[in-house]
N, C-alpha and C positions, 0 to 999 in steps of 0.2 A: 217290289213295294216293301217285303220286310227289310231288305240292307237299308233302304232311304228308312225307314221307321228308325231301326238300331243307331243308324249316325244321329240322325237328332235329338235320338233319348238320347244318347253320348254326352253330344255338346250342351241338349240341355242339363242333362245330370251335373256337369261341370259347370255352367251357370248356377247353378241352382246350392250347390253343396260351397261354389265358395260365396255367395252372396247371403246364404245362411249361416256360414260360419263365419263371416266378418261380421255378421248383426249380434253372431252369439257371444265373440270374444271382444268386442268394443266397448268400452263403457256407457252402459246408458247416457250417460251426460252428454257424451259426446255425439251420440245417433240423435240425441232428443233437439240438439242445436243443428242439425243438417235437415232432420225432418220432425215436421210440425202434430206427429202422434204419440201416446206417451208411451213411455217407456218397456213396460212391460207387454204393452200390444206388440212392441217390435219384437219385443223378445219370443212372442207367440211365434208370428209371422215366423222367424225365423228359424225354429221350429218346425213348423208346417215344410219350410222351404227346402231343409235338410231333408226330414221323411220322404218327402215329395219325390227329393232326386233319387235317393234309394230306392220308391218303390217304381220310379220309371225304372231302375234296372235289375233289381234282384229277383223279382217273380218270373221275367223271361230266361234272365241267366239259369236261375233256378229249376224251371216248369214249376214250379209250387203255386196254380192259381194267378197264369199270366193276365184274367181277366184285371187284376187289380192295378197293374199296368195303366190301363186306360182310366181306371178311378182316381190312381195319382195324376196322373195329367190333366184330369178335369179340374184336379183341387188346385193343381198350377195354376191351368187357366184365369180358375176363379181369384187368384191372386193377383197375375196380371192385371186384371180388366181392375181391379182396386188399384195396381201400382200406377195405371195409366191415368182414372179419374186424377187420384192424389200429384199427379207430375202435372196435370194438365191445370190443375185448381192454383199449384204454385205460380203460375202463370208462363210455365216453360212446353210449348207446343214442341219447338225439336225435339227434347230429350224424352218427351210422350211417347216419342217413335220409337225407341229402344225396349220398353215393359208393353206396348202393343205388337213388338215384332215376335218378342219372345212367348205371347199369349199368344200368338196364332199359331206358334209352332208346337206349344202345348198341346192346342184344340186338333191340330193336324194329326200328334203323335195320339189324343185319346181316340178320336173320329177313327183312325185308321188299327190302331191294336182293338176296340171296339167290333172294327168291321170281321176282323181275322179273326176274333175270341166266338161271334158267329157263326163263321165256317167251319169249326169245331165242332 
């Protein structure tokens, strides 16, 4: 259970760092004509989305307080399920599938560092 945990903090840390860092390094104007929230919201977001990937990996890397592992994942999560409403509102159900694929693997990676920060 922890290698399948580790692969998909991975992959998500690597979703996560470059989809925060193309929100960080775009120009507003240009984020604000693809999606329909303003500008500086994205710029939170992406934000969060950075932290988020780091703290899926540096606290296990670390041991420094792996519990906080499962609290960045939550916060992903809690992202997703916003990125999925906001995909599904544009009126795009396929591409809904990709920021609710990514939000279960979130809920998957806090649900499971969660269960192991327990058995501790």
């Amino acid at each position: 259970m922890n290698i399948a945990l580790w692969i998909v903090q991975g992959l998500l840390a690597a979703v996560f760092l470059f989809a925060g860092g193309m929100k960080l390094v775009l120009p507003i104007e240009e984020m604000t004509k693809q999606l329909p929230l303003p500008g500086l919201f994205l710029r939170f977001i992406a934000l969060c989305e950075v932290l988020g990937a780091i703290g899926l990996i540096l606290p296990g890397l670390l041991r420094i307080r792996p519990g906080l592992t499962a609290l960045a994942a939550a916060g992903l999560a809690i992202i997703m399920i916003g990125a999925t409403v906001t995909t599904l509102m544009t009126g795009d159900v396929a591409m809904a599938l990709i920021p609710l694929v990514v939000g279960l693997l979130s809920a998957f990676v806090a649900y499971g560092r969660w269960r192991l920060a327990l058995r501790r």
